[in-house]
C-alpha positions in Angstrom: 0.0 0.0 0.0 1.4 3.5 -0.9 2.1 5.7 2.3 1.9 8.9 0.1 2.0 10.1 -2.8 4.7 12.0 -4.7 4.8 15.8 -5.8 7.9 16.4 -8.0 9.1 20.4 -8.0 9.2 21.3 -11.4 10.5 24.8 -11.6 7.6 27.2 -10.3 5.0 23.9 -10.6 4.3 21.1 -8.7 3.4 17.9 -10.7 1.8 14.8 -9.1 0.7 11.2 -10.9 -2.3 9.6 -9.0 -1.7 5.8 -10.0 -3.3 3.9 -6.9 -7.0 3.9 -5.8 -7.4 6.9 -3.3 -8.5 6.3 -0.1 -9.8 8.9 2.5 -6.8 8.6 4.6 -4.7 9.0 1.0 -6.8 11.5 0.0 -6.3 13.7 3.3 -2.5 13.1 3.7 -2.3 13.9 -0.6 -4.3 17.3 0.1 -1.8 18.4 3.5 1.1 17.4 1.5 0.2 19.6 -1.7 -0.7 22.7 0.6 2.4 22.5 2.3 4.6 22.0 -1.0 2.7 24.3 -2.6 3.4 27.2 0.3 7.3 25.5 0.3 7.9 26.0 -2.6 5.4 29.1 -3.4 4.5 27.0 -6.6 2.7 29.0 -8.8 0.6 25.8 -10.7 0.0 21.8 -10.0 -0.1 19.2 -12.5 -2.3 16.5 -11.8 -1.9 13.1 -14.2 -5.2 10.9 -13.6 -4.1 8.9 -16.5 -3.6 5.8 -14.9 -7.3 5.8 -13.6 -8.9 3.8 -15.1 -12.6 4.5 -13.1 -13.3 7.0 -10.5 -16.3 7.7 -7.9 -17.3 10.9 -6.4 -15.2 10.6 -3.7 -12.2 11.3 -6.2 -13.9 13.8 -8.6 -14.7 15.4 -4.9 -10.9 15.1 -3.8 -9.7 17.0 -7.1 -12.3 20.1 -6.9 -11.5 20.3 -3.2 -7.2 20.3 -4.3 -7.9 22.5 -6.9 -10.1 24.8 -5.0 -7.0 24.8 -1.6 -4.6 25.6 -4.5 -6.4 28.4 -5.5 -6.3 30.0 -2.9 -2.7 29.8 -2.1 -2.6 31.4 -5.4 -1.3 27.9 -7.5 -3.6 27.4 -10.8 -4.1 23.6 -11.0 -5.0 20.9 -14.3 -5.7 17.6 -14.4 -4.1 15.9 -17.5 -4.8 12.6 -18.8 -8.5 12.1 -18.6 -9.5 8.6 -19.9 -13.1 8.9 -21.6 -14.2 6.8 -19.5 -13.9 8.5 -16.2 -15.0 11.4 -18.2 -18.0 10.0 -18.6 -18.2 8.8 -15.3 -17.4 11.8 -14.0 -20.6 13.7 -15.9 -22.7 10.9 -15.0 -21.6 11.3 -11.8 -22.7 15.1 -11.7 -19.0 16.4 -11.2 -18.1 19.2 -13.6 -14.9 19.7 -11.5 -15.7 23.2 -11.6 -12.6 25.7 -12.1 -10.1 22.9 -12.6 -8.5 23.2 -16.2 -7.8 19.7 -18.1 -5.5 18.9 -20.8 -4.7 15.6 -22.7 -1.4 15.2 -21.5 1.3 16.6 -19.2 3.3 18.2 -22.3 -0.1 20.3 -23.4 -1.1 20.6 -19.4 2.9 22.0 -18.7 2.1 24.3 -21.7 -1.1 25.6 -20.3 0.9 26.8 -16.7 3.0 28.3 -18.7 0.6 30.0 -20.6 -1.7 31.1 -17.6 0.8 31.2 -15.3 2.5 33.9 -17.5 -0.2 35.7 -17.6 -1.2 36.0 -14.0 2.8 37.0 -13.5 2.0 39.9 -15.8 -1.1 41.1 -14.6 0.2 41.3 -11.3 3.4 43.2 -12.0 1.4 45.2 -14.2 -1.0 46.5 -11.4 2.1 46.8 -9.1 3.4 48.9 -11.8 -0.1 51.1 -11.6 0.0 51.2 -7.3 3.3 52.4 -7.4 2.5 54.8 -10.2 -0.5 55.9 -8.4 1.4 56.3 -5.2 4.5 58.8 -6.7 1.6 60.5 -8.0 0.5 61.5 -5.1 3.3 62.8 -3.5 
């Protein structure tokens, strides 16, 4: 039985593979682990790669919206890559849009979309530091 699982650091992301069934106990320690690596690290996105599930219940589509949603707000975007069509459709059956978490066929197009959004986020935020500090010699 797997104790935990593993978050690689990949630059300013955090990438993890789900390859066992999830448990609650798994589940739990899987969800501390990510906030604390993600706050370690002050990873700006997580990777997710379902692609070795092969079913899932709505305990695990449940698990993933609440990761995504902790990420969030410690500011890390989040994907899942590797969706089989089947948990797809079990997943809609289920009810489980998984709500605000991005998906992507792969890691290569999910590492692609960080960067992309990532990026993006980077510059807006410099670029409204840019307009406080702007706004601020203004008024002096």
């Amino acid at each position: 039985m797997v104790d935990r699982i593993p978050i690689l650091k990949m630059g300013k992301y955090l990438l993890l593979t789900i390859q066992v069934d999830m448990h609650d106990q798994l589940a739990l320690d899987l969800q501390e682990d990510l906030t604390q690596q993600i706050v370690r690290h002050n990873a700006k996105g997580v990777l997710i790669d379902i692609s070795s599930l092969e079913i899932v219940d709505s305990f695990i589509g449940r698990m993933l919206s609440h990761i995504a949603n902790v990420s969030r707000i410690l500011d890390a975007r989040v994907i899942v890559v590797g969706m089989q069509p089947a948990v797809a459709i079990t997943l809609v059956e289920l009810g489980l849009s998984l709500e605000g978490i991005a998906t992507a066929l792969n890691v290569e197009k999910g590492m692609r979309w960080l960067e992309n959004n990532v990026t993006e986020d980077l510059v807006q935020e410099f670029e409204s530091d840019e307009d406080r500090d702007a706004a601020a010699q203004a008024g002096d």
